[in-house]
C-alpha positions in Angstrom: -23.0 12.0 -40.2 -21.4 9.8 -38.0 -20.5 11.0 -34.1 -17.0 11.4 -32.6 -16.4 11.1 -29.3 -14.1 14.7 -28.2 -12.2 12.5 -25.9 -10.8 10.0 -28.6 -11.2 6.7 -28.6 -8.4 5.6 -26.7 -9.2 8.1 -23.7 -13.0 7.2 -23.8 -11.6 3.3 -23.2 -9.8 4.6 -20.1 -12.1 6.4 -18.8 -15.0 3.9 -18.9 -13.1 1.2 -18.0 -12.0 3.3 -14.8 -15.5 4.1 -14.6 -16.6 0.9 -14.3 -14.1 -0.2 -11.6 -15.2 2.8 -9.8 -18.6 1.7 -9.9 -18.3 -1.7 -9.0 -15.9 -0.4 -6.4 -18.6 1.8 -4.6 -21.0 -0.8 -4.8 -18.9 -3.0 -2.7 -17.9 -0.5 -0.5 -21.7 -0.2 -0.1 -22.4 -3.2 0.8 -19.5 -3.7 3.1 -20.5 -0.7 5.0 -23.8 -2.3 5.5 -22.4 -5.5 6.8 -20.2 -3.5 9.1 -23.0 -1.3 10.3 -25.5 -3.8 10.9 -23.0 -5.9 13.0 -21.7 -2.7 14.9 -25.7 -2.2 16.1 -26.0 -5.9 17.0 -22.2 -5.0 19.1 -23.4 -1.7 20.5 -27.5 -3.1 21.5 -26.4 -7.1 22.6 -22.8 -7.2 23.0 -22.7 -11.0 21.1 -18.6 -10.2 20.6 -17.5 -8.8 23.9 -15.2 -12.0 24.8 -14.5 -12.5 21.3 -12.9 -8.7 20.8 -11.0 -9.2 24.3 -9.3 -12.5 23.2 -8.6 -11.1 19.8 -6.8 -7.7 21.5 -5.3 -9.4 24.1 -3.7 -12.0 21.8 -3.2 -9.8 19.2 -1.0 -7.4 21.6 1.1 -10.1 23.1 2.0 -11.3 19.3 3.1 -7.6 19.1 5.0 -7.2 22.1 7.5 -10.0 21.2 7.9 -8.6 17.6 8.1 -5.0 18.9 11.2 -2.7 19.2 13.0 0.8 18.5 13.5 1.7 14.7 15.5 4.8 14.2 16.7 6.5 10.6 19.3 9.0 9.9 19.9 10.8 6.4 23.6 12.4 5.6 24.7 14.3 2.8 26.8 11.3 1.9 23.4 9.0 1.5 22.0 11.9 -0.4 24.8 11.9 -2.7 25.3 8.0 -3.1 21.3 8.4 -3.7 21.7 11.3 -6.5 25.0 9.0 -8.1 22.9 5.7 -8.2 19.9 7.4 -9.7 22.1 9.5 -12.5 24.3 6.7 -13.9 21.6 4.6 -15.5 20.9 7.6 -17.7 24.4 8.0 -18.7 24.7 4.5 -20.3 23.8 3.5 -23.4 21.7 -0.2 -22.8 19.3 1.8 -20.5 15.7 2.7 -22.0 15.6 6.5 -20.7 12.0 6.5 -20.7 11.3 3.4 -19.5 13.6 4.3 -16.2 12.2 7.8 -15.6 8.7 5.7 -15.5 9.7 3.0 -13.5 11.3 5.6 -11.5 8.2 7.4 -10.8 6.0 4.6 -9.9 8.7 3.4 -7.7 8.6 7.0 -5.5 4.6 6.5 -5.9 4.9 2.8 -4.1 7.0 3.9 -2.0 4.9 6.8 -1.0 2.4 4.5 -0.4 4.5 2.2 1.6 5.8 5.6 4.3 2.3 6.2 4.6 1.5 3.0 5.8 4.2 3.2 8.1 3.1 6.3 9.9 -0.4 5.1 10.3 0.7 1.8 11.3 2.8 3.4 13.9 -0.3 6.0 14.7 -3.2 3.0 15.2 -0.7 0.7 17.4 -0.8 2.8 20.1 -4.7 2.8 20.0 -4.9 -1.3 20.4 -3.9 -4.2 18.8 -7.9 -4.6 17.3 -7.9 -0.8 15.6 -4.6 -1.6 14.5 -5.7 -5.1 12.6 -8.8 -3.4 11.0 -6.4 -0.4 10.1 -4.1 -3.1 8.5 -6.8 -4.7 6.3 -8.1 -0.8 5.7 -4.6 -0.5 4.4 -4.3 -3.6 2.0 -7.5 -2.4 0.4 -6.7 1.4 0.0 -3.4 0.0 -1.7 -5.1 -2.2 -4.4 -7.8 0.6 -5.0 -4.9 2.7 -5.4 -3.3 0.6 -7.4 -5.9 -0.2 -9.7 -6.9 3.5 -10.0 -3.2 4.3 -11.6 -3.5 1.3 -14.0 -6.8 2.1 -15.5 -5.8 6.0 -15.9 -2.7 4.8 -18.1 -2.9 3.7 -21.6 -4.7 0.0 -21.9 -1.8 -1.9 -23.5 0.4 -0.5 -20.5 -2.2 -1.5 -18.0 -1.2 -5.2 -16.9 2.4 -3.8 -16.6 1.7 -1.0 -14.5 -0.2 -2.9 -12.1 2.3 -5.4 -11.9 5.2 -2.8 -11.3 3.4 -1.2 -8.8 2.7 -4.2 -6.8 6.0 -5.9 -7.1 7.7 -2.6 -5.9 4.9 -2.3 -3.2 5.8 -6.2 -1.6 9.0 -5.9 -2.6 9.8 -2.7 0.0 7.4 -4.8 2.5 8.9 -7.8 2.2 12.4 -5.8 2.8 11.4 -3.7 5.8 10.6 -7.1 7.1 14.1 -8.6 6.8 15.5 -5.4 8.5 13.4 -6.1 11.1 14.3 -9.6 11.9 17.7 -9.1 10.8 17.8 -6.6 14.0 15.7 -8.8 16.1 18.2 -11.6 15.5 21.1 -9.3 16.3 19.2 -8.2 19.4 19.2 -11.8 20.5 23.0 -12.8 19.6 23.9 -10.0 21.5 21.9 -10.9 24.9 
């Protein structure tokens, strides 16, 4: 009599394959933490990086300084409406995919989700030092990409490749667009001098 697996084959794939990831993924973690502890004894017992860390800080803040300034954000009842308009009308017509929106529409909150919380700790960890704030940076890119990957895997394997891909391109596409505010207003701040 042959076995079935309860889960069905289709979930079983989905959950070894995120099983595996999550393996591999706490065996590098492992060995990273290793790395990193091993050089934070040989920092704390012979100080090898003292100059190093100073330069890098020092630097690091003076790059910020001139790329620093005041963002503010307002919400009215006319965004939230334009907001609520924008997001209805694609379900009213008739070449939109209805499930294919309401999907893209949730992994586009979930991206940007990630992106506000990036934000806060980004705006958190600069006032700590420009070194905690690098570190919290790379910390950051590699939360995102585990995230990232976690979603995909938990998903249905033929959907697995697009997920990732939607997530990412929504993820550096809301980057990529805080960063032409930004210069957009540092350029204004300059015409204007």
């Amino acid at each position: 009599m042959r076995t079935q697996n309860p889960l069905g084959a289709a979930q079983y794939r989905r959950a070894s394959r995120l099983a595996a990831y999550i393996r591999g993924l706490g065996w590098a973690v492992a060995a990273a933490a290793v790395v990193v502890g091993l050089l934070s004894l040989v920092q704390l017992y012979f100080h090898p990086f003292d100059l190093v860390l100073e330069k890098a800080d020092a630097s690091l803040a003076a790059m910020d300084s001139a790329l620093t300034k005041e963002q503010f954000a307002g919400v009215s009842i006319g965004s939230l409406a334009l907001v609520a308009a924008v997001s209805a009308v694609p379900l009213l017509k008739r070449g939109v995919r209805r499930r294919q929106y309401v999907v893209s529409f949730w992994r586009g909150l979930l991206s940007s989700a990630i992106f506000l919380g990036s934000d806060k700790l980004y705006r958190y960890v600069q006032g700590l030092g420009m070194l905690y704030f690098s570190a919290t940076i790379a910390l950051f890119v590699a939360v995102t990409i585990v995230l990232v990957e976690i979603i995909s895997r938990l998903g249905r394997l033929e959907d697995e490749a697009d997920t990732r891909t939607e997530l990412i391109a929504s993820i550096v596409s809301g980057l990529v667009f805080g960063l032409v505010i930004q210069l957009g207003e540092y350029g204004l701040r300059v015409i204007t001098r």
